[in-house]
Each structure stands twice: as C-alpha cells, then as structure tokens.
N, C-alpha and C positions, 0 to 999 in steps of 0.2 A: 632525439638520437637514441637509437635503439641499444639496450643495454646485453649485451651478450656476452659477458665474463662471471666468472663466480670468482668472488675475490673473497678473504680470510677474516682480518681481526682489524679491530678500530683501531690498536695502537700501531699497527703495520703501519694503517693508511695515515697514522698522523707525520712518518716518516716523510710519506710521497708528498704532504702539505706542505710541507717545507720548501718542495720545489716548485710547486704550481699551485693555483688557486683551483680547486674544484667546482663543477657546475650544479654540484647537488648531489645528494646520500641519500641515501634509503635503508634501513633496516627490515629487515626479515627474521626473527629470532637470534642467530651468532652470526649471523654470516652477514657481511655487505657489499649492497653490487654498486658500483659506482658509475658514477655518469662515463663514456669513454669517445672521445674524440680518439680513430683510427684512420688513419689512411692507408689503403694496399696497393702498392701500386707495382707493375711488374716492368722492370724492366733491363734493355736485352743489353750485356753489357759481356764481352768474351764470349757469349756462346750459354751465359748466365745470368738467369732473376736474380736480383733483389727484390723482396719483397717489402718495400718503405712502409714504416711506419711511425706515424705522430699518435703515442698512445699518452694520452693526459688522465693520471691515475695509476694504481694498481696495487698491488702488496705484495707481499712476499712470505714465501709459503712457512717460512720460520726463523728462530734467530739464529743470524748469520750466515742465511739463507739469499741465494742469486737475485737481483730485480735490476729488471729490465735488461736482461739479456746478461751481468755483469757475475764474478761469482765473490763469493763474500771479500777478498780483498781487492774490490772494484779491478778487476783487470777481468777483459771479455772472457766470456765462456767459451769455448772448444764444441764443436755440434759431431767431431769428428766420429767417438764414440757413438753419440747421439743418432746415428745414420750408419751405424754397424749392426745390420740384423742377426737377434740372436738365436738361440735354435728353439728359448722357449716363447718368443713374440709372437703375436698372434696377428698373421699376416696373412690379407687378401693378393691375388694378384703374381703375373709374370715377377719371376728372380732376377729379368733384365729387363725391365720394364724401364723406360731412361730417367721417368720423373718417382722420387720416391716419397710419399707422404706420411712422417713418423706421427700418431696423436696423443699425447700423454692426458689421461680422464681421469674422472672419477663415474662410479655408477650413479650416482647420487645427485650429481652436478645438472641442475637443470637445462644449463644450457648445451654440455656433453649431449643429454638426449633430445634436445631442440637440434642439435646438428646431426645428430644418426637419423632421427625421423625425417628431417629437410632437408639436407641437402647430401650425406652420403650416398642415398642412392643413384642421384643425381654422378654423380662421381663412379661409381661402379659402374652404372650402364654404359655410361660416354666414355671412361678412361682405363678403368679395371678389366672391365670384361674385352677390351678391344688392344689389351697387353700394353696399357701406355704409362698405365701407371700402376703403382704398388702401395698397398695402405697398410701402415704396420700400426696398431695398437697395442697401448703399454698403460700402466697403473701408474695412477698420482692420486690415492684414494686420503684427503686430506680433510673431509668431510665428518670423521668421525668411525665409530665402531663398525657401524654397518657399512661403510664402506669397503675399511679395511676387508670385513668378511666377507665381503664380494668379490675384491678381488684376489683373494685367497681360493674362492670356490670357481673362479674362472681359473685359477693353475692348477684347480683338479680336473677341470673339464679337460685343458690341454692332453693331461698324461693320457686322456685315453682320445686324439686326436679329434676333440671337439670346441676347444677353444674360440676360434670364431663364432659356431653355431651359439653356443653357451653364452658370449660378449654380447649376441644379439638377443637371443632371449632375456638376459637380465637388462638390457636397455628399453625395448619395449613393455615388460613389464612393470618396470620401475616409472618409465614416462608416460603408459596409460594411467600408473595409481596417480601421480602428481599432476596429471589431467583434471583426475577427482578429486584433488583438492587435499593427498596427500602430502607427506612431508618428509625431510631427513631427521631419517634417525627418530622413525616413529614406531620401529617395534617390524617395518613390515619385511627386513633382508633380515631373516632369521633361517636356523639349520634346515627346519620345515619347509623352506621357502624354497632353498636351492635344494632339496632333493626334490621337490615338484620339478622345477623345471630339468634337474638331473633325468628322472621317470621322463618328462616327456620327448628326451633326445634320444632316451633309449640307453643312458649310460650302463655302465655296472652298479647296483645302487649299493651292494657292503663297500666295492672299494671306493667308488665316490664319496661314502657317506665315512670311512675309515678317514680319507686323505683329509676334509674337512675340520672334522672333530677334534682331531690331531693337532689339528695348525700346522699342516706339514709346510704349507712355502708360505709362513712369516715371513722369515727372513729374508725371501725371495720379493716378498711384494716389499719390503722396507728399502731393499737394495736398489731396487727398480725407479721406487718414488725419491731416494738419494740421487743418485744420477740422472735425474731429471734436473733435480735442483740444480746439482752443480753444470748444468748446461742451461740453467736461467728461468728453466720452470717457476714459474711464481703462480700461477692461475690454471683455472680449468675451462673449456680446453685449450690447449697452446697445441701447434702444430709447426712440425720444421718439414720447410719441402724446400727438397734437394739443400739442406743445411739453413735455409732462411727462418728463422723465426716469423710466426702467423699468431695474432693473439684473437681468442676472442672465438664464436662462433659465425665467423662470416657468412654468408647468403653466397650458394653454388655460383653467381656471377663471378666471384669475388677471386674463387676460387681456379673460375675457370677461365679466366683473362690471366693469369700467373701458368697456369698448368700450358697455356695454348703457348705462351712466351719460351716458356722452356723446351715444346718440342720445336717451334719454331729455329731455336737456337742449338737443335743436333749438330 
C-alpha cells in the first residue's frame, strides 16, 4: 500500500492506536508516515460526490487540533468557510468553474510535491484549462521553519500578482532537491533562496526581498494553517472538492472518477 500522507508526531499517532491497529511505522527523522488504508469512492447522491473514505491512521496537526474531519470538541467541522475563496488564495482556473478543488500544503511535504509533479498537471490540462474546474491552494506549513518561510515568501509573490507562478517554482525546486536526496529543513529554503527564484520571475527584488525580511504575513500564513485545522486538516496534502474531504496524495484516476461524478451531477 502506497504511503501518500505526511503525517506529525509519534504521540499524535499513539492517539489514533487507540482506535485501530496499525500495519506498520516508519521513521524518517521527526516526521511519520504511516501505513494508510484509503478508499475514494465518488458517488452521485442529489446532484453530489461524496468522496468515502476508510483512512486507517493519521495525526493531528496539534493539541487540540481537528482529526479526521472532527474539530477539537469532536463535533464535525464546517468545510463552509473552507470553500469561500479569498482574494489572497492562490488560484488556478474559471471563478465558475462547477467543481472547486481547495489544497492545504506544505512546501516541504514530500508528498505535496509527488502530487504537483504527478498528477496536477494532469488536472489542469483535462479540467482547469477546459473551465471545469478551479484549484485553490493554501498553506499548512507544519513541517518546520523553512516551511513557515515559504509560505511567507509565496504571500509576497502574491502582492505583486505572482503567487501561482512562485507556488510553482518553489514546488519544483524543493522536489528536484528531495529527488537528490535532500531534506526538511536542511538549510536549503533560505532568504537567498527565494530571492533566486523571486530574480527569476522577474519580481521587484527591494520590495520582494523588503516584504520577506520583514515577516510581513506571519500572521497571515498562521491564520491560514488555523483554519485549516478547524476544518479538519490534520495532514499534508488534504484536499476538499466541492466541500468533501480527500486525504492523502492520490493518483489523477483518483481524482478524476470524483471530478467526472461531479460534472456528471450538474
């Protein structure tokens, strides 16, 4: 079973032992990715997917923090919010596109860039680009420092309307280095780093390198990955299309048997 989540802390996961028997752990320095039995199934119920899932595992992004969809005083989360785009999100795609795919990431998050390199584009050719669907990406930078600075340095790319472009360069950058055998939070999403890729989109590089330095949207990226949580975010990547919770980095089939259910159901 292929492991496609980035999940937290060992005493999260001893939580979810409680409810179920795990298939097997792994360690990677802090982080653990745990075995995950997922099912996605779509189907057409009013005119509406539900996207089933059986996920066996997970953690939660901190204490007192949503899992599995629930927000800390176990009563469901609300996606309502969750699927209200805002003016600083960074979004591909038609404004009335029928199916909307919200993704809350990290830069860092291995399997975030296993799904922008595999199956995203997949998604934009077939869905995006032909107005059917809308891809909003958002920060859940929970990975550590250099995460946080990441997505700090994609809400300066926004102000000068490059935010998507900028999302993308710091995803293939970061997933060529972990190609070679890099790591989180090894020194390489430094200030250096993102004015390189700033210089190569052509930004403004005083006020690029001004809005960073600064930490002007701290408080912007803390707010972001808050309201994540309280809509159930517990892992990276999660995705809600058209309000369903999606865990995990699925394979474009996965995606695209739920995406096809939903225009089906106009």
């Amino acid at each position: 079973m292929e492991k496609n989540q980035h999940q937290i802390t060992e005493e999260e996961v001893q939580v979810f032992n409680k409810k179920e028997t795990l298939a097997g752990k792994s360690e990677k320095k802090r982080d653990y990715f745990l075995p995950a039995s997922i099912v996605v199934a779509g189907v057409l119920i009013g005119g509406a997917v539900v996207f089933a899932l059986l996920y066996k595992g997970g953690s939660s992004a901190g204490n007192g923090a949503a899992q599995n969809g629930n927000n800390a005083n176990g009563q469901a989360a609300s996606t309502t919010d969750v699927m209200n785009v805002g003016g600083r999100d960074i979004v591909l795609g038609n404004a009335n596109a029928p199916v909307t795919i919200v993704e809350y990431s990290d830069y860092q998050c291995p399997y975030c860039g296993k799904f922008f390199a595999e199956t995203q584009p997949l998604i934009v050719k077939n869905y995006v680009d032909t107005g059917k669907v809308r891809l909003v990406f958002r920060n859940f930078p929970f990975l550590g420092p250099e995460s946080v600075a990441a997505a700090e340095a994609a809400e300066c790319a926004i102000d000068q309307n490059q935010g998507a472009a900028y999302h993308d360069a710091l995803y293939r950058a970061k997933y060529a280095e972990e190609a070679g055998g890099g790591s989180e939070n090894d020194g390489s999403m430094n200030s250096a780093f993102f004015i390189k890729l700033a210089q190569q989109l052509n930004l403004d590089i005083p006020t690029f390198t001004t809005c960073i330095n600064s930490n002007k949207y701290a408080n912007e990226v803390k707010q972001e990955e808050a309201r994540g949580v309280a809509a159930g975010v517990n892992s990276t990547p999660t995705f809600f299309v058209n309000g369903q919770q999606v865990l995990g980095a699925q394979p474009y089939a996965t995606f695209q048997a739920g995406i096809d259910a939903l225009l089906k159901g106009q």
